[in-house]
C-alpha positions in Angstrom: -25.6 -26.7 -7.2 -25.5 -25.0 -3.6 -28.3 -25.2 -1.1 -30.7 -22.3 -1.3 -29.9 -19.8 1.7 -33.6 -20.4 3.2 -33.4 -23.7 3.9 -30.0 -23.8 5.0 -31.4 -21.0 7.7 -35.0 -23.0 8.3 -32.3 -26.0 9.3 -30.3 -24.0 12.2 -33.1 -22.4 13.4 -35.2 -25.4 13.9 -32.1 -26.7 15.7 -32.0 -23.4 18.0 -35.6 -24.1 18.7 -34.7 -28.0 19.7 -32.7 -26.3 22.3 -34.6 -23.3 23.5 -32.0 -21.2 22.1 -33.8 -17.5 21.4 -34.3 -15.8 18.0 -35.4 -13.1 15.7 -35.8 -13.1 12.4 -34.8 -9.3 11.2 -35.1 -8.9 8.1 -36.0 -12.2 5.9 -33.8 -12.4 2.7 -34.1 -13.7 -0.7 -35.0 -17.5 -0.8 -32.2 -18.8 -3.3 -29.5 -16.9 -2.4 -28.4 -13.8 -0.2 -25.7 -12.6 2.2 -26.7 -14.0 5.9 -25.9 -11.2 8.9 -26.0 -12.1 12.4 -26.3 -9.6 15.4 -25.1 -12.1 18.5 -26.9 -9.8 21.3 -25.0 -10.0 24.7 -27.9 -8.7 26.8 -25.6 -6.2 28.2 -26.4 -3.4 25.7 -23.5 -4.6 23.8 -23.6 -7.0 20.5 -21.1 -8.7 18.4 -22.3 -8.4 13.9 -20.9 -11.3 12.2 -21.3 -11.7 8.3 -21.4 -15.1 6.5 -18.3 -15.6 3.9 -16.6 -18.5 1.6 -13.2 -19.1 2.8 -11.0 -20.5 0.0 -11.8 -23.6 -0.6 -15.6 -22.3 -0.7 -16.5 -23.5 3.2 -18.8 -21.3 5.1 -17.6 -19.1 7.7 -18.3 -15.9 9.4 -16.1 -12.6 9.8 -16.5 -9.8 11.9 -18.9 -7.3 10.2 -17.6 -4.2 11.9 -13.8 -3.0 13.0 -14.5 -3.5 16.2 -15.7 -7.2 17.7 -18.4 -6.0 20.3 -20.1 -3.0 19.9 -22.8 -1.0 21.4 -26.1 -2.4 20.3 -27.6 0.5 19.1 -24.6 0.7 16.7 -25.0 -2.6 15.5 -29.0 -1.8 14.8 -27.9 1.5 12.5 -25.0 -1.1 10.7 -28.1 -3.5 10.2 -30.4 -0.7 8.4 -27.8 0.5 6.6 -27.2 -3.3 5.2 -30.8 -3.7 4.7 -31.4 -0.8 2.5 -27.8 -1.4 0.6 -29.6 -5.1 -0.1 -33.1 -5.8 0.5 -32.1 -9.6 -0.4 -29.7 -10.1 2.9 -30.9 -11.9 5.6 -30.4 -10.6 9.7 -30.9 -12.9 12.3 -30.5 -11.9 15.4 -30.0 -14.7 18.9 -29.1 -13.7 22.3 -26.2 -15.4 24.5 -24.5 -13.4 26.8 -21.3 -15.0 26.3 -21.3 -14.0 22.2 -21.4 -17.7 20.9 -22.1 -18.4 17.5 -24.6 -21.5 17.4 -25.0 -21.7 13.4 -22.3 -23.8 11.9 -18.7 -22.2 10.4 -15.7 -21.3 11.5 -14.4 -17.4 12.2 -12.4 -16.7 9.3 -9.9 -13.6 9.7 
């Protein structure tokens, strides 16, 4: 039985808050399950769209969402509407660090 995707998010985010690390909540998901996205916003008009994935031995881990690795930000807001209205049930989160770290757990998986 896997952890529902909610409280696996309401975990890191308390965690980002416990270091004053900024947030947005885009678009909030289905409770049980759904695809988590994350927009990594580099506050120089350029952002980095990671997707959550299974590797093969079922660990969590993130790939790149687009072909690119950084793209302009207002590129990466049309790729998140378009994922919204493709599933309603996906969940966006979006934090800003200038140098594109990923703070929620998992490793890159290519």
């Amino acid at each position: 039985m896997s952890l529902p995707v909610s409280i696996w998010i309401d975990a890191h985010l308390r965690r980002l808050n416990e270091i004053g690390q900024g947030y947005y909540i885009i678009n909030k998901g289905a409770f049980a399950a759904g695809t988590v996205l994350l927009k990594i916003n580099l506050l120089n008009g350029k952002a980095h769209i990671l997707t959550q994935i299974r590797d093969m031995d079922g660990n969590l881990g993130w790939m790149w969402a687009t072909k690119d690795e950084t793209i302009a930000e207002k590129d990466a807001d049309a790729y998140i509407r378009r994922a919204v209205d493709r599933d309603p049930d996906i969940w966006v989160i979006e934090v800003e660090d200038r140098n594109g770290k990923n703070p929620f757990e998992g490793k890159m998986i290519l």
